[in-house]
C-alpha positions as CSV (number, residue, x, y, z in Angstrom):
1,X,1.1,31.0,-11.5
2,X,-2.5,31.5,-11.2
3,X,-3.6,29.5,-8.4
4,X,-2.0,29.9,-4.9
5,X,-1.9,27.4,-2.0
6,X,-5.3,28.7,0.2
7,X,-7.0,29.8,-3.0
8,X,-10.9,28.9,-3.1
9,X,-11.6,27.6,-6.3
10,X,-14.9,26.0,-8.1
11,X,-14.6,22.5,-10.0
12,X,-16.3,23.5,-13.2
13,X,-18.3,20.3,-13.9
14,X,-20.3,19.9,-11.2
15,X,-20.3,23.7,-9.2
16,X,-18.4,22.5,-6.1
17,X,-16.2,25.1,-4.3
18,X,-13.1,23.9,-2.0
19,X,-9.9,25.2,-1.8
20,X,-5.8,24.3,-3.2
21,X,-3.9,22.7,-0.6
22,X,-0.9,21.9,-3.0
23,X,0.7,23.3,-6.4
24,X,1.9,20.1,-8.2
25,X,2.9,21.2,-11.2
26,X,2.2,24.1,-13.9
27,X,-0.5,22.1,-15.1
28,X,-2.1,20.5,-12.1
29,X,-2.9,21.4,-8.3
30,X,-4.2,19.3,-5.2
31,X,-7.8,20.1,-4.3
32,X,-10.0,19.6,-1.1
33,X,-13.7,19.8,-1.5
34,X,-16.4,18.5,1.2
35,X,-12.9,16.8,2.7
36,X,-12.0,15.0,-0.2
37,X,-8.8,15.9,-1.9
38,X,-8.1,14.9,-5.4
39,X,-5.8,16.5,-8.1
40,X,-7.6,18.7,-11.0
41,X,-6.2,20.2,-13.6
42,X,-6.3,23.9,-13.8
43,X,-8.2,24.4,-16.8
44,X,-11.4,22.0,-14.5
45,X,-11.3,24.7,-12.0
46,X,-11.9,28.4,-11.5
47,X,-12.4,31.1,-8.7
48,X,-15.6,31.3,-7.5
49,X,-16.6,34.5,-7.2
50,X,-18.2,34.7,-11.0
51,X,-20.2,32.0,-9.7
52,X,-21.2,33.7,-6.5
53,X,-22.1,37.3,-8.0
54,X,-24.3,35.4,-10.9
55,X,-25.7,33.3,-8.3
56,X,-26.7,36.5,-6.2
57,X,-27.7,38.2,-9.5
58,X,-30.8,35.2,-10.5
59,X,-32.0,35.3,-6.8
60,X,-32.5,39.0,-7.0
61,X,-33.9,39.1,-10.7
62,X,-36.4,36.3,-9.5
63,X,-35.2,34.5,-13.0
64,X,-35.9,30.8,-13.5
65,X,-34.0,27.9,-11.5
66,X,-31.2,26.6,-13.8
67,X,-31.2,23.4,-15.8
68,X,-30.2,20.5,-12.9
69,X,-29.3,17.4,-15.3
70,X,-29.4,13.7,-13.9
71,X,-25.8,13.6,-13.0
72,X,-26.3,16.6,-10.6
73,X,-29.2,15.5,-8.9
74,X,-27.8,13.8,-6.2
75,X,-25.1,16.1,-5.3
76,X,-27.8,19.0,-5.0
77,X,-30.4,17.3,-3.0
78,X,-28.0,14.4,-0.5
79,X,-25.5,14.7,1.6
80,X,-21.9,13.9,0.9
81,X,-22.1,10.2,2.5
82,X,-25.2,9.3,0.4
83,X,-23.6,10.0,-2.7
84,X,-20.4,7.8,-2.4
85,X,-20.0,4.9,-4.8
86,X,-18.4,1.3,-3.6
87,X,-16.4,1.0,-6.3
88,X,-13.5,-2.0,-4.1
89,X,-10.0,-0.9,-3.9
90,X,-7.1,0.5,-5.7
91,X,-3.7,1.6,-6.2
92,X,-2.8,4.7,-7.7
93,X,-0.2,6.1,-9.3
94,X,0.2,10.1,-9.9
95,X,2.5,11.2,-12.0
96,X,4.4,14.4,-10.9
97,X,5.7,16.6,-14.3
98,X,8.7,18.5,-14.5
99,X,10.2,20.8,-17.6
100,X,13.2,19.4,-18.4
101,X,16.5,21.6,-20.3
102,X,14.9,21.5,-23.4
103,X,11.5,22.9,-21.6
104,X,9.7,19.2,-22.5
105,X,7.2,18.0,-19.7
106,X,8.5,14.9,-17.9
107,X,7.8,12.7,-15.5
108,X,9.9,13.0,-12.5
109,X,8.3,10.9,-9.7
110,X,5.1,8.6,-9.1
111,X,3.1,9.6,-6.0
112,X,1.3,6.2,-4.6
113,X,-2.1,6.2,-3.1
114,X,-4.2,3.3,-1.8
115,X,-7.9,4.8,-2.7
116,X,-10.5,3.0,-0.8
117,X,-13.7,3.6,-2.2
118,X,-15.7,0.9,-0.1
119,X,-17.9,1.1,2.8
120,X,-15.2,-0.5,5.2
121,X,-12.0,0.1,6.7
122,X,-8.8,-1.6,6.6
123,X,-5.4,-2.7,8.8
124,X,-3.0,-2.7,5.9
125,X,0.4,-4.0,5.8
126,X,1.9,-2.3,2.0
127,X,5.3,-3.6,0.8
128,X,6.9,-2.5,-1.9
129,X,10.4,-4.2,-4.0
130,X,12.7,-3.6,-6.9
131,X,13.9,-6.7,-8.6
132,X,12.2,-8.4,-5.6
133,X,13.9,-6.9,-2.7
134,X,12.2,-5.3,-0.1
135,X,12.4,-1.2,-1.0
136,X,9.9,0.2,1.7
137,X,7.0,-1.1,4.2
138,X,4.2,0.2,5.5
139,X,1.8,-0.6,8.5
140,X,-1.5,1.6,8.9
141,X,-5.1,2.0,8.7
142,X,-7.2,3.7,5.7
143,X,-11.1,4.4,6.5
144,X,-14.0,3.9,4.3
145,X,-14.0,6.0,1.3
146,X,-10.8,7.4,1.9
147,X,-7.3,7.5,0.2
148,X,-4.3,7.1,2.0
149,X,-0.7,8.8,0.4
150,X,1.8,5.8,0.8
151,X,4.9,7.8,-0.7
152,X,6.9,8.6,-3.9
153,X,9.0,6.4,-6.4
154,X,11.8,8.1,-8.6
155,X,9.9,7.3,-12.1
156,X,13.4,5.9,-13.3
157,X,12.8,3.2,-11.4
158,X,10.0,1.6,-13.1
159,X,12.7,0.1,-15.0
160,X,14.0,-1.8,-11.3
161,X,10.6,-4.1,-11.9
162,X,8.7,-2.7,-9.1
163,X,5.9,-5.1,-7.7
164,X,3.4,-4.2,-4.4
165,X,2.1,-6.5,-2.0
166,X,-0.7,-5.3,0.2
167,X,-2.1,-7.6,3.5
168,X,-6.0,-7.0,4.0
169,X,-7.5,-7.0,7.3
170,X,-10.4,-5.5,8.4
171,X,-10.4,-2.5,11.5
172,X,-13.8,-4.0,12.6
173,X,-14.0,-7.5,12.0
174,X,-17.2,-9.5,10.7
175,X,-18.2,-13.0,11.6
176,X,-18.6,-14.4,7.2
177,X,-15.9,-11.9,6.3
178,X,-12.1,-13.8,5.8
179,X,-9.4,-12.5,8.7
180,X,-7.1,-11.9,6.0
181,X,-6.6,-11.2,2.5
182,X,-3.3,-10.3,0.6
183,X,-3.0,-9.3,-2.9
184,X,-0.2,-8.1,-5.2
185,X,0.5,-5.8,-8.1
186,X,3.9,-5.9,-10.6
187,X,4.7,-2.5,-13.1
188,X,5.9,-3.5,-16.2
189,X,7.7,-0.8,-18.0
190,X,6.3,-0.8,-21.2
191,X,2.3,-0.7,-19.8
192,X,3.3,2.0,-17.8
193,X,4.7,4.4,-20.5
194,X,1.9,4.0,-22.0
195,X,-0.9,4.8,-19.5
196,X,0.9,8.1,-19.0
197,X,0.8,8.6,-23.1
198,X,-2.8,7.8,-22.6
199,X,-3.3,9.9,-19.0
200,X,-1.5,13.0,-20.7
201,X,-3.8,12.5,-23.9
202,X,-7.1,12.5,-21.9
203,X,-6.0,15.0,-19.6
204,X,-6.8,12.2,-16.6
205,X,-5.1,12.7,-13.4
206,X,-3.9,9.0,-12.5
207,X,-3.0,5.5,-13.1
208,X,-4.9,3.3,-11.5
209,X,-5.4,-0.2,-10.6
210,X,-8.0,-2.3,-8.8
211,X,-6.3,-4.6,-5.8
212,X,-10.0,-6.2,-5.4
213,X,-14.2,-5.5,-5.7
214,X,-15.2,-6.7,-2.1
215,X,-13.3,-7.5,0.5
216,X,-13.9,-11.7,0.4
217,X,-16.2,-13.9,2.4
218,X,-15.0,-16.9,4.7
219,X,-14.1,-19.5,2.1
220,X,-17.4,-22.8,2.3
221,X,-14.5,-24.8,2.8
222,X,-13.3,-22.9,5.4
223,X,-16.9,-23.1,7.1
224,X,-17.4,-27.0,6.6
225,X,-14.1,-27.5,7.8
226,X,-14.5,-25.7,11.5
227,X,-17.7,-27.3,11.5
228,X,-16.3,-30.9,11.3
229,X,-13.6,-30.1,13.3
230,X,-15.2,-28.5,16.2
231,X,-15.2,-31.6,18.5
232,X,-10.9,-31.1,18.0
233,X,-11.2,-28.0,18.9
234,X,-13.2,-28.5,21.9
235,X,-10.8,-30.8,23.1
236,X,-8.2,-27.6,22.9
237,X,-6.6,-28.9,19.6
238,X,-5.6,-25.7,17.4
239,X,-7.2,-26.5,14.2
240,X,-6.0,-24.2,11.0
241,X,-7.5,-24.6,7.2
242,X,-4.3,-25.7,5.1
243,X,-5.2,-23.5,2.1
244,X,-5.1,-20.4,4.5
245,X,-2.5,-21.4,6.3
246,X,-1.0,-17.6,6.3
247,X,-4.3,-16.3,8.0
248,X,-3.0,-18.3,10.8
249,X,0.6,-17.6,11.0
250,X,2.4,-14.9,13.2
251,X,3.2,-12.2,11.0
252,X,6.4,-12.4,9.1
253,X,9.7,-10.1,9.5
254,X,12.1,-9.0,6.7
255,X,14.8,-8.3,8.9
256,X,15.6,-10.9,11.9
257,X,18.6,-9.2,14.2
258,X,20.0,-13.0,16.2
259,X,21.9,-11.0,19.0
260,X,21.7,-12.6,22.1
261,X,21.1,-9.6,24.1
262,X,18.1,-9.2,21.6
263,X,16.5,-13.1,22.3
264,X,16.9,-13.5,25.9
265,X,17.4,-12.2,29.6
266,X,20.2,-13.6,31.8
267,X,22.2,-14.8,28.9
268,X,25.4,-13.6,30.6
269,X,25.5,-16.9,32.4
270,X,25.0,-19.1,29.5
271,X,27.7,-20.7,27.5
272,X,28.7,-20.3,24.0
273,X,26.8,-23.8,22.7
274,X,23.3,-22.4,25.1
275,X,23.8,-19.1,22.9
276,X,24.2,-20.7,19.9
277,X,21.4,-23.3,20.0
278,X,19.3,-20.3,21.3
279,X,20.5,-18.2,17.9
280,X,19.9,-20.9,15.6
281,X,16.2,-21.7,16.4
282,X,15.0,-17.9,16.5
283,X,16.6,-18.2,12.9
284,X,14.9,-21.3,11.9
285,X,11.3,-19.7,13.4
286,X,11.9,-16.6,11.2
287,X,13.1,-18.8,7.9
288,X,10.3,-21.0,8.2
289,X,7.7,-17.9,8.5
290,X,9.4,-15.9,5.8
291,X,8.1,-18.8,3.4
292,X,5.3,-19.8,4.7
293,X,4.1,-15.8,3.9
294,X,6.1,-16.4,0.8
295,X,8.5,-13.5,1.4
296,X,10.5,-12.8,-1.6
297,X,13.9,-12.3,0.8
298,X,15.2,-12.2,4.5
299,X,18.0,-10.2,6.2
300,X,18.9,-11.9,9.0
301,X,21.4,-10.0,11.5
302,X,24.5,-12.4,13.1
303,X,27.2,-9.9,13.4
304,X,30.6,-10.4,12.7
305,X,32.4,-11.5,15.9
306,X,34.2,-14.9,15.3
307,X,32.0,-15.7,12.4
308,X,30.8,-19.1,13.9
309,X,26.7,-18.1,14.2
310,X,27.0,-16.6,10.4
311,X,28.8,-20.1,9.1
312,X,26.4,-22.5,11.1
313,X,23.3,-20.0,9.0
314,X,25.4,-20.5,6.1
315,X,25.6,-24.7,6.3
316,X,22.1,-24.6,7.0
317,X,21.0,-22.8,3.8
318,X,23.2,-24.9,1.4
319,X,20.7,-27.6,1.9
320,X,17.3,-25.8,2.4
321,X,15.2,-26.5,-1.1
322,X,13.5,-23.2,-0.6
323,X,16.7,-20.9,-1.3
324,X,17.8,-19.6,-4.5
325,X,20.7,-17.9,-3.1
326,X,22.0,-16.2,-0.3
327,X,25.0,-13.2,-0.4
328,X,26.9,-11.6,3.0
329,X,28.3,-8.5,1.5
330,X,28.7,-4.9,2.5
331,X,25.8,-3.4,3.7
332,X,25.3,0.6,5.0
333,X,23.1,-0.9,7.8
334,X,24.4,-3.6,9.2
335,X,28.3,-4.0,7.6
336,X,29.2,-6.7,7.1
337,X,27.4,-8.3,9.7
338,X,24.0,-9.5,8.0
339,X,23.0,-12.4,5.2
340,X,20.7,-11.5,2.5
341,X,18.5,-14.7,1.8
342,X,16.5,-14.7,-1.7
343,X,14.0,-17.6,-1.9
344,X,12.7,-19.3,-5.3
């Protein structure tokens, strides 16, 4: 291998030196320049030390200043803030190759990256499915200009129909700028192969794609509407905008655990019906949040015990419109002690 982790390298195109921080492949390595890592392929990158002794060499032989085209310009004469471009959002996707038995490249896992390349920073709440069930969440925060590594997915599984939902919210909020914003992305197989065909062709490093351009603006509606209703809400009436109804809500969970120990103090003293009653509406609260966020499932935790909490959930969701089915089966987590609820 040519490059080592700790090596100090030059990016070819534009003159930059940094340093490897990671081997990813035979092909590729993780870079840091100016505090910026990004992957590079090795042929992009080379030890500086040619650089450096010619460098030394035209200062001593007095020769003329090199060429310095348009596209360097700002990198020789700014500093590193001044030269960032807003350029909204993104998820990426980097493929990490593997030889296989018959010493063929292959993909062997995606590596998923939010990459802000705006001006502000985020709360974000990631979530990520297979066949729309929940696979693995994510609360954090990712600064301006910035990418944040979110984690790995075996590439098989782009065939489990993988889909991403990412909640929006700003680390320092502005007075015109919405509270909220959530967006989504689904993989489709097929568009995937072939944006690796493509990546491997033109030797890029990732697949990428844009969640949004700027972070959105309070909604005109939104504005007219607080201004008619202000005399409500003087009078201490809570006054929400139907249309972003989920800006307003208390964050929804995918897993609800209904264990009286868990809901209440002093429940010792209480008889079954008082547990009961107090089980079934912390359930209803969570049901009716999981679809007002438009959650794509809910675990809810009853245990196993007699069985009568876990039937009275069941009778319940018979009737509710907004279930496509529900399934108490084996689980590794909770046994046999949780429902699985899958909304239309």
């Amino acid at each position: 291998m040519k490059y080592q982790v700790g090596d100090e390298i030059v990016v070819l195109h534009s003159n930059e030196e940094g340093k490897v921080i990671e081997i990813m492949n035979d092909k590729m390595v993780l870079i840091e320049v100016r505090g910026v890592k990004f992957p590079a392929y090795m042929d992009q990158i080379d030890f500086p030390y040619f650089l450096r002794f010619t460098k030394n060499k035209v200062v001593n032989e007095k020769k003329p200043a090199p060429k310095v085209y348009i596209d360097q310009v700002p990198k020789e004469n700014s500093k590193p803030n001044t030269i960032r471009v807003a350029d909204g959002v993104w998820l990426s996707f980097l493929p990490k190759f593997a030889l296989d038995d018959f010493n063929d490249e292959v993909v062997e896992l995606l590596k998923v990256h939010l990459v802000n390349k705006t001006d502000k920073g985020y709360r974000i709440r990631y979530k990520q499915y297979f066949f729309n069930k929940p696979e693995f969440e994510l609360e954090s925060e990712v600064h301006p200009f910035h990418d944040f590594y979110i984690h790995d997915i075996p590439f098989e599984a782009v065939n489990d129909s993988p889909s991403f939902s990412v909640d929006f919210s700003l680390l320092q909020p502005e007075k015109r700028k919405a509270t909220h914003y959530e967006t989504s992305l689904k993989l489709k197989p097929k568009q995937v192969f072939q944006r690796i065909e493509e990546l491997k062709d033109n030797n890029g490093p990732t697949i990428s794609y844009k969640l949004f351009d700027i972070y959105p603006d309070k909604t005109e509606e939104e504005k007219s509407d607080r201004l008619e209703l202000s005399s409500l809400a003087a009078k201490g009436f809570k006054v929400y905008d139907a249309s972003r109804l989920r800006q307003n809500l208390e964050p929804a969970r995918s897993v609800v655990d209904l264990h009286i120990e868990k809901l209440t103090h002093g429940w010792e003293q209480m008889d079954n019906y008082e547990i009961l009653d107090i089980q079934l509406k912390e359930f209803e609260k969570w049901y009716h949040l999981a679809v007002a966020h438009h959650q794509p499932s809910l675990t809810v935790i009853h245990g196993v015990g007699k069985g009568r909490l876990r039937d009275e959930i069941h009778d319940i969701l018979k009737v509710k419109r907004e279930v496509k089915t529900f399934v108490n089966q084996y689980d590794p987590r909770f046994g046999y002690g949780a429902t699985e609820i899958f909304f239309k």
